[in-house]
C-alpha positions as CSV (number, residue, x, y, z in Angstrom):
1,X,8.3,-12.4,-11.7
2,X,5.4,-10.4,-10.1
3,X,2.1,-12.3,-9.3
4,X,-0.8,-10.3,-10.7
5,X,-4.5,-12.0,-8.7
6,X,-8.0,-12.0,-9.0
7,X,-9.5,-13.5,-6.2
8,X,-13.6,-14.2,-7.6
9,X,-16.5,-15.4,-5.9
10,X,-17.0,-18.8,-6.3
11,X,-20.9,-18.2,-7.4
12,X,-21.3,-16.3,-10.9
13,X,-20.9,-12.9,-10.5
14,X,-20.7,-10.3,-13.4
15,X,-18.1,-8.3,-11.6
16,X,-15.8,-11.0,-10.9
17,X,-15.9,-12.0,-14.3
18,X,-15.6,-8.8,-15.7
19,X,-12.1,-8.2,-13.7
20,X,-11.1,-11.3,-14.5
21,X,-10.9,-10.9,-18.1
22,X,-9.5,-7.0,-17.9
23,X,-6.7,-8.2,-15.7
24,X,-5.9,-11.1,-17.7
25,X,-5.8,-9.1,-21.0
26,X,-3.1,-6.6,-19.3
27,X,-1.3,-9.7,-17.8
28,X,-0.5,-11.1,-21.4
29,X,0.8,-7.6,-22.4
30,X,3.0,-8.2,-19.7
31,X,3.9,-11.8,-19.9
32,X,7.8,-11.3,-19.4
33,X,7.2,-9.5,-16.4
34,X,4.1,-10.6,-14.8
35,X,2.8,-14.4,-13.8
36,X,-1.4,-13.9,-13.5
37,X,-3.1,-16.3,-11.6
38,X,-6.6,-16.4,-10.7
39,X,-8.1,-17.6,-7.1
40,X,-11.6,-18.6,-6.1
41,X,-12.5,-17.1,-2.3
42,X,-12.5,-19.4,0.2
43,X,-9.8,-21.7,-1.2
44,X,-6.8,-21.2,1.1
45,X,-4.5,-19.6,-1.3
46,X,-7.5,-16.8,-0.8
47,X,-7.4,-16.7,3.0
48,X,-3.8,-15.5,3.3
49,X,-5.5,-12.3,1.5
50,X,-8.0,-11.8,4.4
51,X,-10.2,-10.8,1.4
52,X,-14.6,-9.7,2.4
53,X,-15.6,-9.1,-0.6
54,X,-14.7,-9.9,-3.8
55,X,-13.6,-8.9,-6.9
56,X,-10.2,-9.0,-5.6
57,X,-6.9,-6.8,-7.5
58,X,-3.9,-7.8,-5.8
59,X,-0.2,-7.3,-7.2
60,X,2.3,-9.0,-5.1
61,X,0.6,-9.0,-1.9
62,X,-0.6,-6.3,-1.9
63,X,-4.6,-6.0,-2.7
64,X,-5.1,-2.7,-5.0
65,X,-9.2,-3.1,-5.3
66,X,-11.5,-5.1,-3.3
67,X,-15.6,-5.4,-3.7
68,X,-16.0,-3.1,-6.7
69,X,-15.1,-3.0,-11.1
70,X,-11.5,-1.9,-12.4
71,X,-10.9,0.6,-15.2
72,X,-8.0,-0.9,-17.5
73,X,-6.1,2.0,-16.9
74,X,-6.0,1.5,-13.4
75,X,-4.7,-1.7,-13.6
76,X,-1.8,-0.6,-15.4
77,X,-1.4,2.7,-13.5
78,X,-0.8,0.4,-10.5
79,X,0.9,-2.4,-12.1
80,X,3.4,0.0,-13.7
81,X,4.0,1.7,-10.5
82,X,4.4,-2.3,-8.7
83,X,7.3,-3.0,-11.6
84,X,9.4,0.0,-11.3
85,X,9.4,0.3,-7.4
């Protein structure tokens, strides 16, 4: 099963949430597939990302966006490309 993240600030912040909820929405599409799992920064699941800025994309272990919105399509561009490699 591939780990889809969002690492989020741990103070409200728009973009966080915003990410959150897009990446989760594609992660239920690919529930067989996919395990989503949602991190706050500074928590030391977090650290092993060597995150600085948050919102956070990471698929595997590897980060895909850091600091700035998605775009759905994105998500699944890179998600896609994460399953079949």
């Amino acid at each position: 099963m591939l780990q889809l993240t969002v690492i989020k600030s741990q103070s409200k912040c728009y973009t966080c949430g915003e990410t959150e909820q897009i990446v989760n929405e594609i992660a239920k599409s690919y529930s067989d597939k996919v395990e989503f799992q949602v991190i706050v920064q500074g928590s030391p699941e977090a650290a092993r990302f060597g995150i600085v800025t948050t919102p956070v994309v990471a698929i595997g272990n590897k980060i895909y966006s850091m600091g700035k919105p998605v775009i759905k399509e994105k998500v699944e561009n890179w998600l896609n490309k994460e399953l079949k490699g």
